[in-house]
C-alpha positions as CSV (number, residue, x, y, z in Angstrom):
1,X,23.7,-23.5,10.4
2,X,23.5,-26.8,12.4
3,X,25.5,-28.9,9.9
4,X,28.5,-30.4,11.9
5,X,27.0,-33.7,12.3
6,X,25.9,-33.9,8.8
7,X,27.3,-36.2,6.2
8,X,29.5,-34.7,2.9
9,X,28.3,-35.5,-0.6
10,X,30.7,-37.3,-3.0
11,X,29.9,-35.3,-5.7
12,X,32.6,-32.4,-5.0
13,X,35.0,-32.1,-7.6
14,X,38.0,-30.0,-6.2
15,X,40.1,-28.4,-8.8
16,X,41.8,-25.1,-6.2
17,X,45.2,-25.0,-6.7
18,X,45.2,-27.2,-10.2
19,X,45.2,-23.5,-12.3
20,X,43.2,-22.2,-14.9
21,X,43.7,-23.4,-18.7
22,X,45.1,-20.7,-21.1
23,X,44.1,-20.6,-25.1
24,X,42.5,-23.5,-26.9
25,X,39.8,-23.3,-29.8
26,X,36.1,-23.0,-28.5
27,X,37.4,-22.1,-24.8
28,X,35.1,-19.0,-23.6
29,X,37.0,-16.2,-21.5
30,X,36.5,-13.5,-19.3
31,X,39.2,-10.7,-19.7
32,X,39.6,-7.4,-18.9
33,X,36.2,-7.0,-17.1
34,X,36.3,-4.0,-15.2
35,X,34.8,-3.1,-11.7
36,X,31.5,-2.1,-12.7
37,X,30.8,-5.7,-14.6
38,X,32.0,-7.2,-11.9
39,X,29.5,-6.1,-9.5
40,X,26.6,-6.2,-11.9
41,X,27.0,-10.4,-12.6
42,X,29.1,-11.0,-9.5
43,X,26.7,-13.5,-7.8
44,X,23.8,-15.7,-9.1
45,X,25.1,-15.1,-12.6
46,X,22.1,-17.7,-13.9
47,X,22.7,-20.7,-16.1
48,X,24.5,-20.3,-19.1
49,X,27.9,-17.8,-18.6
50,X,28.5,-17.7,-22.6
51,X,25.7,-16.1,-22.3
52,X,27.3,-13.1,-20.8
53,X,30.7,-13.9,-22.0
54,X,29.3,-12.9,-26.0
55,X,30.8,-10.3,-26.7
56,X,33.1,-9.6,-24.3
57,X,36.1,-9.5,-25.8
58,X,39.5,-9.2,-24.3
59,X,42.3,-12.0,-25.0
60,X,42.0,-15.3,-22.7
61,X,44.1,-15.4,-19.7
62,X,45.9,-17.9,-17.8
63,X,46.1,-17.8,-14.4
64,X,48.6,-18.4,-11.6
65,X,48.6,-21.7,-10.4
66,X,48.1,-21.9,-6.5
67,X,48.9,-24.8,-3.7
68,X,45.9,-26.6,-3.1
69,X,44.1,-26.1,0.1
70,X,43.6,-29.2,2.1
71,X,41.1,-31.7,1.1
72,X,39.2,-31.2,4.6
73,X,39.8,-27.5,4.7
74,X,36.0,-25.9,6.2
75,X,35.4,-24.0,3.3
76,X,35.0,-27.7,1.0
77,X,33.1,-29.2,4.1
78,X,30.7,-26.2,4.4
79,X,30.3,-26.7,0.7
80,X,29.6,-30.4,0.9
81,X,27.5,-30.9,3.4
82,X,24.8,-28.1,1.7
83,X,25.4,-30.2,-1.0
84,X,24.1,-33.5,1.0
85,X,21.4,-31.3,2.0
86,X,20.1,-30.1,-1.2
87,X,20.6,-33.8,-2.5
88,X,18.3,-35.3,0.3
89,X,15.5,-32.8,0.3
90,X,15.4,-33.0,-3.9
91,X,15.6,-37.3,-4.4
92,X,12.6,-37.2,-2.1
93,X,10.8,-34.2,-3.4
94,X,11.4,-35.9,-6.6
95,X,11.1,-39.9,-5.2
96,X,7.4,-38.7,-4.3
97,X,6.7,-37.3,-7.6
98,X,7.9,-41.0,-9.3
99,X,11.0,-39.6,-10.7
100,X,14.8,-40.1,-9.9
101,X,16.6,-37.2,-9.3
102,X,20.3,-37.4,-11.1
103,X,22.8,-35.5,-8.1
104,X,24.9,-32.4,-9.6
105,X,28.3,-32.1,-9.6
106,X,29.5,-28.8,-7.4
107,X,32.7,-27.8,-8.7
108,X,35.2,-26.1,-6.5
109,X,37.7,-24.1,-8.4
110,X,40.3,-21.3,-7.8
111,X,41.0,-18.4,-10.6
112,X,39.8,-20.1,-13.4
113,X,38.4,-23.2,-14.8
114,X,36.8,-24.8,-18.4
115,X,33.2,-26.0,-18.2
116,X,30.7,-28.0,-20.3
117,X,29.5,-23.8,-21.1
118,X,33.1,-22.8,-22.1
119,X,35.9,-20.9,-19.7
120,X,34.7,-19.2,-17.2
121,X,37.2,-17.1,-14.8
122,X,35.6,-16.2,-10.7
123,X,34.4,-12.9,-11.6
124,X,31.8,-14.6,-13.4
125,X,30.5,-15.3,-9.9
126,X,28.8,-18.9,-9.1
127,X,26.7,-20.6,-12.0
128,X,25.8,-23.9,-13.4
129,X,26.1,-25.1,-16.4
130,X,23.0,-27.3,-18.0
131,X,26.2,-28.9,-20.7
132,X,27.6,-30.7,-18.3
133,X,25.0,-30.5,-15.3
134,X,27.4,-28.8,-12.5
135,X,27.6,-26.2,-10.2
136,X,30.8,-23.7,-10.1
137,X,31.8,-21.9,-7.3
138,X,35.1,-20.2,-6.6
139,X,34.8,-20.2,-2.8
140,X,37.5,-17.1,-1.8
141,X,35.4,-14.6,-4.5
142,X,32.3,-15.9,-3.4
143,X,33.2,-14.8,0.1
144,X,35.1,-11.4,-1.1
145,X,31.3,-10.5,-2.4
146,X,29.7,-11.5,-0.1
147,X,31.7,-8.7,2.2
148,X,31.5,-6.2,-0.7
149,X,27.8,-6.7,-1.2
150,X,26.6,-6.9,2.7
151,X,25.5,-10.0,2.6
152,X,27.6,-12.2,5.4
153,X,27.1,-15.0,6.9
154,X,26.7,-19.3,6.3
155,X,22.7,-19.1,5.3
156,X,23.6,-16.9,2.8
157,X,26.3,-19.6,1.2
158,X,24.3,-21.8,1.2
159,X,21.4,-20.1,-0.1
160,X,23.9,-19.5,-2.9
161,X,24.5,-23.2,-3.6
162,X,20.7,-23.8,-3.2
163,X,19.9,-21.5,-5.9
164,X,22.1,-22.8,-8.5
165,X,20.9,-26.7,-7.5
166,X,17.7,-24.9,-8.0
167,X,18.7,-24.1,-11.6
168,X,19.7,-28.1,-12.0
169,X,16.1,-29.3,-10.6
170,X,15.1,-26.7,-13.7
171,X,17.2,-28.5,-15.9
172,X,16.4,-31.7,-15.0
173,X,12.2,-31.0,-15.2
174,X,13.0,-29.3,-18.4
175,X,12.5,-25.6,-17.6
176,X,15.7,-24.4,-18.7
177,X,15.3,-26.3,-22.4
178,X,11.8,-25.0,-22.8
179,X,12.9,-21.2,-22.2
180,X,15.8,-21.4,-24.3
181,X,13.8,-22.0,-26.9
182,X,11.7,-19.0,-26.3
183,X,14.7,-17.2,-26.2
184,X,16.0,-17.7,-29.2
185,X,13.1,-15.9,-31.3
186,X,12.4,-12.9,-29.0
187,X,14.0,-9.7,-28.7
188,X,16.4,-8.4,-26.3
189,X,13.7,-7.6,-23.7
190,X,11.6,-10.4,-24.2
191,X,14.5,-12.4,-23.4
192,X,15.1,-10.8,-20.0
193,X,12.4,-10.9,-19.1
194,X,12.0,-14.5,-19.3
195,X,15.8,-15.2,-17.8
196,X,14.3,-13.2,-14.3
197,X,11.4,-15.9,-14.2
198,X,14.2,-18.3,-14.7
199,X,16.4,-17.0,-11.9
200,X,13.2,-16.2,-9.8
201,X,12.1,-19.5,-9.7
202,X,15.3,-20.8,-8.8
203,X,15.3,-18.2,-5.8
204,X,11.7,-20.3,-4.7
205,X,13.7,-23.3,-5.3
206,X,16.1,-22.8,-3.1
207,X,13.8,-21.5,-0.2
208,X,11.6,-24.9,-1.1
209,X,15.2,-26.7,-0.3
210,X,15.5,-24.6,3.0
211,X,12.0,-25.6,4.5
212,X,12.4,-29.4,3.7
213,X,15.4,-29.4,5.3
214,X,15.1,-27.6,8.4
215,X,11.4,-29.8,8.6
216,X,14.0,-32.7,8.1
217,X,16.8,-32.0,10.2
218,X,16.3,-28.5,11.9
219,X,19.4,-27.4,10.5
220,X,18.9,-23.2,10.3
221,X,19.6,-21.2,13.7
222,X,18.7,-17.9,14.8
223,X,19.5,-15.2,12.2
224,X,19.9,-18.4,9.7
225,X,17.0,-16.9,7.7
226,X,17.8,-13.2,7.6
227,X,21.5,-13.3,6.7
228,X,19.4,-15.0,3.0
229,X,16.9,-12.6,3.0
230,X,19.2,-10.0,3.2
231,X,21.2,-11.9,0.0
232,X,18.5,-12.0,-1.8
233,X,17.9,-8.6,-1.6
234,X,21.7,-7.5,-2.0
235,X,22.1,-9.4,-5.3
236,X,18.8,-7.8,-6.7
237,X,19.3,-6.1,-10.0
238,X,18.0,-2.6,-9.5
239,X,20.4,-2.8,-6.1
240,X,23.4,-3.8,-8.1
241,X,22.8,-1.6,-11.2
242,X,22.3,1.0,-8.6
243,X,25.4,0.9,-6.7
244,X,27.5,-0.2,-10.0
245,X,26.0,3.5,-12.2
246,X,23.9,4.9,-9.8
247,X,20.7,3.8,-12.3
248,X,18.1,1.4,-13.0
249,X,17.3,0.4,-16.2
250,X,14.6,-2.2,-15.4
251,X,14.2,-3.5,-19.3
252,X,17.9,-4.6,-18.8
253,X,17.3,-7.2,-15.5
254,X,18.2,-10.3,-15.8
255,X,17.7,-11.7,-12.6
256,X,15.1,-9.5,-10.7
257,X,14.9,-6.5,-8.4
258,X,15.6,-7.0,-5.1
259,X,11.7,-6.8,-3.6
260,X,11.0,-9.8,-6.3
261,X,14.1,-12.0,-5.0
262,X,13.2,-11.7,-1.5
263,X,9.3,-12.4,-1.8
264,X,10.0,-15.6,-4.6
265,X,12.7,-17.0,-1.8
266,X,10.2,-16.4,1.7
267,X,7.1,-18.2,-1.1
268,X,9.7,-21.0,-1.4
269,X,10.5,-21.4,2.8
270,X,6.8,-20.4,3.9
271,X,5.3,-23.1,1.2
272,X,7.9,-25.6,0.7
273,X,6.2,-27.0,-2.5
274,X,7.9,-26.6,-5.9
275,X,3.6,-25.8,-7.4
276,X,4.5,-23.0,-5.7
277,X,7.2,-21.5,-7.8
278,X,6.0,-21.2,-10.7
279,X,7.2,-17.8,-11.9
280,X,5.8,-18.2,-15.7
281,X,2.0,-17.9,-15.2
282,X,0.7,-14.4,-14.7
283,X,2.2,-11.2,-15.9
284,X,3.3,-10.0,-12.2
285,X,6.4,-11.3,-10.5
């Protein structure tokens, strides 16, 4: 990605290095998850992790505190300057539609950290939480799954960012809101279903973000494009399930298979107009 002469957004909070936060009434934890979880909500874990976290028993942990890396370390200015990106392409997408669009906070974290959605450890995987409108990444497990999962590269970072900006846009348009309701009287399958329309359209967010840009600023260079194609398809659920049990259970998805991820993310960059994601008419996805 061409981003060296780009600017950094302001709206990085860096806790690496600060710790996690042990016990505490209301905190939410993840303990004891073993590997098979792990790879079956390691990336593009959605919106809400207490979500997932119900249920999940196991004491809350506190975890090692770490030296902080350097405030101008690469891995924070990758992150920040996707962040500018997302943040210019989305206050004129929204500018033209006569709305303001309120910048998220991308929250950099090591281990551990409490959220507006309850604690949340890495091995969640990145998310956002709609509580307190910000995106958390921790940036050295983000990386280890990348490996694990095949899916290398700088595109495919980003692409990760873009897709949970794409969950604030849905927050901020009132998506998220609207489906939560809906969740709350359906059943177990019904609600699935709807979180992988949820997590689909963010995927055609996020191309949307990737066409305005490189229109913009020609910021994507060769290969750019597969390495999040080839994401997209790694962090598909019948992929993940697959290598995690060697099954698919399709009622169970949550996020999509990996054929629906790729196709919502290419309608995002080939169209590059949010009418276009709309994953919530029609019965096929």
């Amino acid at each position: 990605m061409r981003l060296d002469d780009g600017r950094e957004s302001e709206n990085v909070d860096d806790r690496r290095g600060r710790g996690g936060f042990g016990g505490g009434g209301g905190r939410i934890a993840v303990g004891g998850l073993g590997g098979v979880a792990i790879l079956l909500i390691a990336l593009f874990l959605g919106v809400d992790p207490s979500q997932l976290l119900q249920g999940a028993g196991g004491p809350q942990q506190q975890t090692t505190q770490q030296g902080a890396p350097p405030a101008n370390d690469a891995g924070r200015r990758f992150a920040s300057r996707v962040l500018a990106e997302t943040e210019d392409v989305w206050r004129d997408l929204f500018s033209r539609a006569g709305r303001q669009y309120r910048d998220p906070v991308l929250v950099l974290f090591s281990g551990a950290t409490q959220t507006g959605c309850g604690f949340a450890e890495a091995t969640v995987g990145p998310f956002y939480c709609p509580g307190d409108q910000r995106l958390y990444i921790d940036l050295d497990f983000l990386a280890d799954m990348q490996r694990r999962l095949g899916a290398p590269g700088d595109f495919a970072a980003a692409y990760v960012i873009a897709h949970e900006v794409g969950h604030h846009v849905q927050n901020l348009i009132g998506v998220l809101s609207r489906v939560e309701q809906l969740r709350r009287g359906a059943g177990e399958a019904a609600s699935n279903a709807l979180q992988v329309r949820v997590e689909l359209q963010a995927d055609c967010l996020a191309g949307v973000w990737a066409r305005r840009a490189q229109d913009a600023r020609q910021i994507l260079e060769s290969g750019d494009l597969e390495e999040a194609l080839g994401a997209a398809a790694a962090v598909g659920d019948d992929r993940l399930q697959r290598r995690a049990r060697g099954t698919v259970v399709p009622e169970s998805f949550t996020h999509g298979s990996s054929e629906q991820r790729v196709r919502w993310f290419r309608r995002g960059i080939e169209g590059g107009d949010i009418a276009g994601c709309d994953t919530f008419s029609g019965d096929r996805l």
